[in-house]
N, C-alpha and C positions, 0 to 999 in steps of 0.2 A: 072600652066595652068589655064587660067579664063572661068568657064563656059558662056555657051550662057545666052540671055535673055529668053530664052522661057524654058528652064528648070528652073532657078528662079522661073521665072513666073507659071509652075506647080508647083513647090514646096510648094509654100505659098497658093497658092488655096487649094492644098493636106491639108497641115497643117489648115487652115481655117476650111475646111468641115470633118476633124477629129474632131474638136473642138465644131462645130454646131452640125451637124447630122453624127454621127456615125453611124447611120442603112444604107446610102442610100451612104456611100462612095464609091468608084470607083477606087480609086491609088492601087499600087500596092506594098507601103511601108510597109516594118513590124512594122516599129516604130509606123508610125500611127494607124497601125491595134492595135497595142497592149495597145496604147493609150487608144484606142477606148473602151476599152471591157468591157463588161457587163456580171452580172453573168447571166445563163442561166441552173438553179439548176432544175434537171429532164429533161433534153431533153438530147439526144443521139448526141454523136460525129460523125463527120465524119469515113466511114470506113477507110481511110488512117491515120486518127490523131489519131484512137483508134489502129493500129496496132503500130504506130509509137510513141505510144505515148507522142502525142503533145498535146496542147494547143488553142482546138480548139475553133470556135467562132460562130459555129453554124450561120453562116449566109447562105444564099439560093443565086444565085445557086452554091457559089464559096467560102468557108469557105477563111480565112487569111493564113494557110499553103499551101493549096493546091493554093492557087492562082501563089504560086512562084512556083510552079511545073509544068507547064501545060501540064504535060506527063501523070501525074496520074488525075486518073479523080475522083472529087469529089462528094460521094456519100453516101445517107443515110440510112442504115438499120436500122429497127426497134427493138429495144430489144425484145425478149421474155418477159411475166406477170412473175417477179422475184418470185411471190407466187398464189399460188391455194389454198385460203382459203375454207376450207370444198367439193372440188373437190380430192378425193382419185385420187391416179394412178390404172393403169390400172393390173390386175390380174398378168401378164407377166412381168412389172416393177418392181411390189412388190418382186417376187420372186426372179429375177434377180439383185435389188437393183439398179436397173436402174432411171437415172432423167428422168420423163417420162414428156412430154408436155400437154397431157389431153386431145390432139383434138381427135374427135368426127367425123368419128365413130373408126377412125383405127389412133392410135397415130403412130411416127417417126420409131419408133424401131419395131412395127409389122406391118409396112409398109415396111422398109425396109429389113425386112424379108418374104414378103411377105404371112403372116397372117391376116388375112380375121376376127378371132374371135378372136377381144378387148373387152373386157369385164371390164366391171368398176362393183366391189362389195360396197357398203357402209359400212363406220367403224361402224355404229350404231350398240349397240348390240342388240339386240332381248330381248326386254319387256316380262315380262312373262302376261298371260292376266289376269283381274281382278278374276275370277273365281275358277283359280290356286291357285291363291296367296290365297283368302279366303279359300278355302282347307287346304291348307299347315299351315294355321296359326289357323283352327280349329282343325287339327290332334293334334300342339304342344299342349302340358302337362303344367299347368300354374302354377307358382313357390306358394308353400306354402308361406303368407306373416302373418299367424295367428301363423304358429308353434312356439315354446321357446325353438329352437335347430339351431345349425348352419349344414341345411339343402345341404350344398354344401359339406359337408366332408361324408355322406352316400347317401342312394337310399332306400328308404321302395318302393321297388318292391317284390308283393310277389310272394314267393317261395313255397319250399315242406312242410314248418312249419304248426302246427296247427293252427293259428291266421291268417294263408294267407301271411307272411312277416318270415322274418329272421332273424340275426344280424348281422352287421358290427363291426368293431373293431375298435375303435377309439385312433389314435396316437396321441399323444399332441408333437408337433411340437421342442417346448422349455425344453423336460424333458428330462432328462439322457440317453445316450446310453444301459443302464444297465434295465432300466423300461422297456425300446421299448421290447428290449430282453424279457424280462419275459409278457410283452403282447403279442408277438409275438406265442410265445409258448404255452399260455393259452388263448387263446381268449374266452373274457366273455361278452354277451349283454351287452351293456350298457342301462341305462333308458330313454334314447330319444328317444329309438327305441319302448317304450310300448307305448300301448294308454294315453294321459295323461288324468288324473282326472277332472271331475268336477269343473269349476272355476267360478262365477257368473258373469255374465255377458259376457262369452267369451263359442264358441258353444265346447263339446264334440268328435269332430270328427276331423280326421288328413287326412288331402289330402294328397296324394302321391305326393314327389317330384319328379323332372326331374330325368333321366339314366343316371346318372353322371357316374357312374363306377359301370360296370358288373362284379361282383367279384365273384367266387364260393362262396357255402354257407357253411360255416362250420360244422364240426360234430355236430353231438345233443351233449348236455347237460352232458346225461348219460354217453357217451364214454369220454368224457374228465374227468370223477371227477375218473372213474377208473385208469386211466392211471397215472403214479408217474412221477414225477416232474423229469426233465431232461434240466441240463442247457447247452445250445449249444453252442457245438466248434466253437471257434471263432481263424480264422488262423493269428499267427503276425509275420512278419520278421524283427525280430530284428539283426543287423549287427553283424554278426564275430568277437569273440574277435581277431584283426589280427596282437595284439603289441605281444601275448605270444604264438599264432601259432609257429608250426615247419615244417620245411621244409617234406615233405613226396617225399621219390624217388621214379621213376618209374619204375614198374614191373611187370611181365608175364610170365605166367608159361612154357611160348613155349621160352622165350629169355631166355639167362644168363644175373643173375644179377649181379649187382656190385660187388668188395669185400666188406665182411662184413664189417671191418676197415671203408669204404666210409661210407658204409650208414647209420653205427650207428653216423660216425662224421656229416652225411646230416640232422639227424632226430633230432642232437642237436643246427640247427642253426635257428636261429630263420628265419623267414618268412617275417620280417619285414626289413630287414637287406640285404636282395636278392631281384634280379628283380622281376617280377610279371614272374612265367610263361607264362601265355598266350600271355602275352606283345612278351617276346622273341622270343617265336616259330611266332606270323606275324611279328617282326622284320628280322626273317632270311627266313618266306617264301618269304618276296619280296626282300632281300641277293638272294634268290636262282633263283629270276624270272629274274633276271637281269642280269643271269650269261648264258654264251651261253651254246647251249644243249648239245655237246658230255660233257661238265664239270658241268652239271645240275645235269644229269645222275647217278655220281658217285662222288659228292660232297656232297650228306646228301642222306642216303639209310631209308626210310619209311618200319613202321613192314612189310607189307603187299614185297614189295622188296626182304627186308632183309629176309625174312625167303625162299623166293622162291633160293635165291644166294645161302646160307646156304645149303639148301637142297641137290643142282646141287653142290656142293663142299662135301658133305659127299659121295654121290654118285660117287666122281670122273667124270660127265658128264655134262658138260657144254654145249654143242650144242643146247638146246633149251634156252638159252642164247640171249641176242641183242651181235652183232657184238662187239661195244661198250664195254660194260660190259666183254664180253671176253678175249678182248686183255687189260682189266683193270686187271682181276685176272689173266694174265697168268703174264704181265709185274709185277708183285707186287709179285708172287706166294700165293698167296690166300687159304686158306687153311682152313678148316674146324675144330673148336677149340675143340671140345664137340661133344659126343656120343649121347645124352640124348635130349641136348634143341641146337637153333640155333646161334649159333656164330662163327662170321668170324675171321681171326686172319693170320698176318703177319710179316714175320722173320724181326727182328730189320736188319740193319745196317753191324753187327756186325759176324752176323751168316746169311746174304744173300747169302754168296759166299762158302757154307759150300756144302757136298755133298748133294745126296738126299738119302743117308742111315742114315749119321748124323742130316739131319733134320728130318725123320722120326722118328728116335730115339729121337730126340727133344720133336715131335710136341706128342710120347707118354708120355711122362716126363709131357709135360704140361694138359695134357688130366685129368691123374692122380692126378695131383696137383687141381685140381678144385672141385674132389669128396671131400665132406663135409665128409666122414671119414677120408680120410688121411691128411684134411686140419686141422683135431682140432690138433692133435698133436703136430708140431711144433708151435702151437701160443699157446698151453699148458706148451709147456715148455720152455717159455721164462726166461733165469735166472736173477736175480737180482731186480728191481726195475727201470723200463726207464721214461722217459718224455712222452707225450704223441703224440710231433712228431716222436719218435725214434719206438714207439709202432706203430704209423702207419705205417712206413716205412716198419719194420719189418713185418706186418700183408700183406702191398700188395706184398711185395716178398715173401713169402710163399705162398699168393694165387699165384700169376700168376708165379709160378716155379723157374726158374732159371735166368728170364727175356730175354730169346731169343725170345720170340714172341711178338709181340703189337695186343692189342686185338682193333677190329672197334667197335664201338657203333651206339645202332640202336638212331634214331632220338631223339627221348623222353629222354636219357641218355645224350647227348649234355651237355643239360641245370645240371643235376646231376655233371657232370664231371665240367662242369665248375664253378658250386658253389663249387664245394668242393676243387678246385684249388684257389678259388677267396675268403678262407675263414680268409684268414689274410687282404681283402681290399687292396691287392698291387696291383701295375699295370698291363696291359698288357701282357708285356715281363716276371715276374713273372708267370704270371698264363702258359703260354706257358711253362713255364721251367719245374712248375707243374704236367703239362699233359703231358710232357715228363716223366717224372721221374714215373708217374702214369702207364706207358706204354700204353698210348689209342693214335692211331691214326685214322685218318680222324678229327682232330680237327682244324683247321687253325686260323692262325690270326687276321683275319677279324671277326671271331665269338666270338675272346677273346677281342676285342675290344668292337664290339656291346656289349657284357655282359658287361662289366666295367662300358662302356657310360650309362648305364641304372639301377647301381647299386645307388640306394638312397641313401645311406651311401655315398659313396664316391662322389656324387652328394653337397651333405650338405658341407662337409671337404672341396671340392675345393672351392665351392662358399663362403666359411667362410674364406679361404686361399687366398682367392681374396681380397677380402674385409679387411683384415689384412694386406694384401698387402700394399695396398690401402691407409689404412689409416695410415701405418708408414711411406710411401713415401709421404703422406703430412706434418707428425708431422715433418721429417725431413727439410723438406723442410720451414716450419714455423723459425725451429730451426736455421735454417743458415740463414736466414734475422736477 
């Protein structure tokens, strides 16, 4: 399609008076406008070009974008002063943290709050007056520069002494630990602090330095040469020997303890060899936090627990009991082991399904069996010469009777039982078989795991077993290329 002549015709004029005079053009092209442009660094956009941001050209009355608009109307606000050098904000800004304007007398934000009292403070601080200052600077005390001492490690301020002054103790900075000590102990004037002598040409007399350090004045003279020589405890902590420790079980004179058998084998293992206590027990308090509450309950029994159960089972009287708890010792038959001290104790297996005249009879057999008189006997007269698994064996049947009961263990014993299961370093399923054979129940699996996982020995051994692994399944693998 050919255009007309008179649009040519504007075209090349347009194009022309782009070329001549860009200020004073008229068309309506962007080409040209854009042609046209000039910088214009510090003057303010149009407010259509600055939302939109465009490209604008600052020309009056009709910028280059808004020209092709003629809906929006082309218009110029003035920036706000970007800075208010040495013009503070106003009281209410400052504390608000507000961009405050500065106008005068009632800025934006207590105008639009309609507050009446803007208050402009100056940052200047407050001079003090000449006056003050020559005061304050005739009060100070002027540094000795004549004395032959280093005047900043004492104060000749005098005191209660005869001469008007006292003495200081002087530490030398660089000497022994062991010196400090014995000056510390014996404080003696030193001679910086007497008047010095006579020197010609230099005056007699010692000015007082500045109150460097307010120190009490020490005892006279006389009190100190009586007094005998005393060198001070000095506290060291030195580390535990922790390779040749032993295991120490735990015990209380309200619980039953272990069989003897156990805890003379607990007190010959070394310490080094076994988890860390403390380790274990918050290993299995958050075992126990994790475990939901009716199995929280009666999964690890605390002395403070365990001796309350105890009690309500020697009694025969459980009702002030939790619910819980109740129908845990009735389902289990729970039974009270000991006359004397607190432990609980429940029929194996074996002898569950027995009367309750036979477990009575039982549960006095094992009562019996636990007094240390009737217990020396039979581990007295062991005949022959055994090993010294065969002597444990023997040692915990004898203590615990005839093995119709499993005795529970209070929390602290855990960790006991399961060293003394875990004393050959076998696994898991080992140590359970252990604690069977030991007759302790409330032990479970999860807690003879944790303990193994956390045994250092058997830590070493796998990761050496790993690693041997490791490096046969490469040497072989060398080997067959």
């Amino acid at each position: 399609m050919a255009e007309s002549q008179d649009d040519v015709v504007s075209v090349g004029d347009v194009s022309d008076d782009a070329r001549t005079a860009p200020q004073n053009t008229s068309n309506n092209s962007p080409v040209s406008a854009d042609s046209a442009w000039t910088s214009r660094r510090g003057k303010a956009r149009c407010d259509s070009c600055r939302l939109r941001n465009l490209k604008c050209d600052r020309i009056l009355p009709t910028c280059n974008q808004c020209r092709w608009t003629p809906v929006t109307e082309c218009t110029y606000t003035p920036l706000p002063t970007p800075a208010h050098r040495g013009v503070p904000r106003c009281d209410r800004c400052r504390e608000s943290n507000l961009k405050c304007d500065r106008a005068a007398p009632v800025c934006q934000y207590c105008r639009e709050s309609n507050i009446t009292d803007c208050r402009y403070t100056p940052k200047k601080r407050a001079r003090p007056s000449s006056d003050s200052h020559q005061s304050a600077s005739a009060s100070r005390v002027p540094y000795n520069t004549q004395a032959q001492s280093a005047s900043f490690m004492f104060t000749n301020i005098s005191g209660p002494g005869e001469n008007g002054s006292y003495s200081r103790t002087f530490f030398n900075e660089t000497a022994p630990s062991t010196s400090r000590i014995d000056l510390g102990a014996h404080p003696r004037p030193m001679d910086v602090d007497r008047p010095l002598s006579g020197f010609p040409g230099r005056p007699t007399t010692v000015s007082e330095g500045p109150p460097l350090a307010l120190l009490p004045a020490p005892a006279p003279a006389s009190h100190l040469v009586s007094l005998p020589f005393q060198q001070p405890f000095i506290s060291h902590s030195f580390p535990e020997p922790n390779q040749n420790s032993r295991l120490k079980p735990w015990s209380h004179p309200s619980f039953c303890a272990l069989p003897d058998a156990v805890v003379q084998r607990l007190a010959g293992i070394k310490s080094s060899e076994m988890p860390n206590r403390d380790e274990f027990d918050r290993v299995l308090e958050d075992f126990l936090a994790r475990l939901q509450s009716d199995l929280r309950e009666t999964a690890c029994l605390a002395p403070e627990k365990y001796a309350t159960i105890a009690n309500c089972l020697s009694r025969n009287d459980i009702t002030r009991l939790s619910e819980r708890i109740r129908a845990w010792a009735t389902c289990h038959r729970l039974s009270s082991g000991a006359d004397t001290v607190n432990l609980i104790v429940a029929p194996r297996d074996s002898y569950f399904l027995a009367s309750p005249e036979e477990q009575a009879r039982f549960l006095q057999e094992y009562r019996g069996a636990l007094d240390p008189r009737s217990r020396a006997a039979p581990l007295a007269s062991s005949p022959g010469q055994k090993s010294s698994s065969e002597k444990d064996n023997n040692a915990i049947s004898n203590a615990d009777g005839q093995q119709q009961f499993e005795r529970i263990p209070v929390q602290p014993q855990i960790y006991d039982c399961l060293a003394y299961a875990h004393r050959g370093h076998a696994s898991s399923v080992a140590v359970m078989m252990e604690i069977r054979r030991m007759s302790v129940s409330g032990i479970t699996w999860p807690m003879a795991e944790m303990f193994v996982g956390l045994c250092p020995l058997c830590n070493v051994v796998t990761k050496g077993g790993s690693a041997l692994a490791t490096k046969g399944s490469t040497n072989l693998g060398a080997a067959a290329r």
